[in-house]
C-alpha positions in Angstrom: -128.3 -81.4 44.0 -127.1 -84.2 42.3 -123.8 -86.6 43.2 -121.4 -84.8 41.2 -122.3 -81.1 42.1 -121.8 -82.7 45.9 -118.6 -83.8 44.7 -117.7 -80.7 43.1 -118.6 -78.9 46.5 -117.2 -81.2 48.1 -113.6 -80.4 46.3 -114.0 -76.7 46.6 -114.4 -76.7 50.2 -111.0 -78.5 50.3 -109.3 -76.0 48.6 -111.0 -73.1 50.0 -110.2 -74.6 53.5 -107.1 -77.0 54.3 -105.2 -75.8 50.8 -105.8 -71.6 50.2 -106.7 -70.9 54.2 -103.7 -73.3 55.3 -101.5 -71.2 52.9 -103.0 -68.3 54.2 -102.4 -68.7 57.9 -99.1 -70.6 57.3 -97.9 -67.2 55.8 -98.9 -65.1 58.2 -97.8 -67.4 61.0 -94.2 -67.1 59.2 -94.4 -62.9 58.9 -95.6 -62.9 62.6 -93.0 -65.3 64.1 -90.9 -62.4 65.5 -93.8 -61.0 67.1 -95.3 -64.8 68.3 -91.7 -65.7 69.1 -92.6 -62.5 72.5 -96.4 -62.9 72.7 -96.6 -66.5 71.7 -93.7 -68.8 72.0 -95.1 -72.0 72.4 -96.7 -71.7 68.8 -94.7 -74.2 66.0 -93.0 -72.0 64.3 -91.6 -69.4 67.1 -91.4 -72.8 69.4 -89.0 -74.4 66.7 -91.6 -77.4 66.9 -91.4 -76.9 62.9 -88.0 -75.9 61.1 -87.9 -72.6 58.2 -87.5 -75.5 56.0 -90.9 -77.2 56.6 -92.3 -73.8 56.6 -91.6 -72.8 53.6 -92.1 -77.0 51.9 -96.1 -76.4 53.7 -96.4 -72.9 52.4 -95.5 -73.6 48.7 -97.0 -77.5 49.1 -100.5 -75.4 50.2 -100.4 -73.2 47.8 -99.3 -75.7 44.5 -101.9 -77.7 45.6 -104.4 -74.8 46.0 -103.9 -74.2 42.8 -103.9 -77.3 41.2 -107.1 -78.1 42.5 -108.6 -74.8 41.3 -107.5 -75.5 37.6 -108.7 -78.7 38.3 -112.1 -77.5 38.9 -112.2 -75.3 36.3 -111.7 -78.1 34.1 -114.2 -80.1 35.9 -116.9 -77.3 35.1 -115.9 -76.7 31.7 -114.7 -73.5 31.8 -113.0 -71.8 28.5 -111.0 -69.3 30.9 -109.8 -70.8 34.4 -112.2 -68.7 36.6 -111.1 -70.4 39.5 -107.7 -70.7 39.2 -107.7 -66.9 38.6 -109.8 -65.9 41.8 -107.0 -68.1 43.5 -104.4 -66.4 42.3 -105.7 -63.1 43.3 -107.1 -64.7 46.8 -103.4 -65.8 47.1 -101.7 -62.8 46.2 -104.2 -60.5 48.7 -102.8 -63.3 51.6 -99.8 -62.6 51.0 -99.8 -58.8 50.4 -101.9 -58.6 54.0 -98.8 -60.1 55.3 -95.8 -59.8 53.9 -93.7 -56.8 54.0 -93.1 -54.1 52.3 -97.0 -54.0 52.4 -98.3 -55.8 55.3 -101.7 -54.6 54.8 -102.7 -55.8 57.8 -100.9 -52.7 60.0 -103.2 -50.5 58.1 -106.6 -51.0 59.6 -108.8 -50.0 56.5 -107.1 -52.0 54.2 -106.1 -54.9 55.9 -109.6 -55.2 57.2 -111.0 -55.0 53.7 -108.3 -57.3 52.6 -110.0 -60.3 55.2 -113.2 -59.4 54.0 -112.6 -59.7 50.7 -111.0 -62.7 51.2 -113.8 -64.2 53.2 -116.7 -63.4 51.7 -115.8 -62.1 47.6 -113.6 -64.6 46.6 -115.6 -67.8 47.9 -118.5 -66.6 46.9 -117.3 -66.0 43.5 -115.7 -69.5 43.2 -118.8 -71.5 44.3 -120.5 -69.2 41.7 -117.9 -70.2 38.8 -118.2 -73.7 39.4 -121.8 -73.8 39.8 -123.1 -71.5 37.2 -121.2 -68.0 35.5 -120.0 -64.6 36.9 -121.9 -62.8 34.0 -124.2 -60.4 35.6 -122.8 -57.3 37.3 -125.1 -58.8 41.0 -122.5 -61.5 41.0 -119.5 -58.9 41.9 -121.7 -56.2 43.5 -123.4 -58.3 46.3 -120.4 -60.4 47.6 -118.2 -56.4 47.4 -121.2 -55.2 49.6 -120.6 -58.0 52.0 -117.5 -57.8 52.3 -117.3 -53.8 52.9 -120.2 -55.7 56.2 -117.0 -57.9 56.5 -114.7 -54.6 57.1 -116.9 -53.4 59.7 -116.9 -56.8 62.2 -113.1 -57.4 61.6 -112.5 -53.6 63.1 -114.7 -54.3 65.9 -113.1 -57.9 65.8 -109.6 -56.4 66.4 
């Protein structure tokens, strides 16, 4: 492994952790805040520690950034189509779907489970795969799908 695919790793962690995870639980903090404001009220946003204003400047500042980094990485491994920046888009769109209404996916068991595992285990995998070689063999989808249908079973017995 040389310096720059430690770099490269290095970059995709940070958007796969503070930038797409932060956006992740920033919007579902905000679509639970009703429900916090009973069960959790010292939290930031039920608490008012943080206004609906910052909420929604950190949730389209995490996401932005998310996705800048993502194109930024697919530029950085040469990529014709932006790979990553697509799987972000689709990782993003799933976080907020398992959210937001109308479809909250996460009151329906199945697919809200299936959403997290997909989101956990797929999409990650297939980045680090993108920037680090291609997604050109069907094993590439297959195995991370299987994983994450291992994913569905431990967040049901999670929750």
């Amino acid at each position: 492994l040389g310096l720059e695919d430690t770099a490269k790793g290095f970059v995709a962690m940070i958007l796969a952790g503070p930038f797409l995870t932060g956006y992740t639980q920033t919007i579902n903090d905000w679509y639970d805040r009703e429900i916090d404001a009973i069960n959790e009220p010292y939290r930031p946003i039920p608490s008012g520690a943080i206004s609906e204003g910052q909420v929604i400047f950190q949730i389209w500042a995490l996401f932005l950034g998310g996705l800048g980094i993502a194109y930024g990485l697919d530029v950085w491994s040469g990529h014709d189509f932006p790979t990553v920046l697509a799987l972000s888009v689709f990782g993003s769109f799933i976080a907020y779907i398992y959210s937001a209404p109308p479809l909250k996916l996460k009151q329906n068991g199945w697919a809200g489970s299936f959403a997290l595992g997909c989101s956990y285990i797929s999409l990650p995998w297939w980045c680090g795969q993108a920037v680090f070689g291609s997604l050109d063999r069907p094993v590439y989808f297959i195995l991370p799908v299987l994983y994450s249908i291992a994913g569905l079973g431990i967040a049901i017995v999670n929750d």
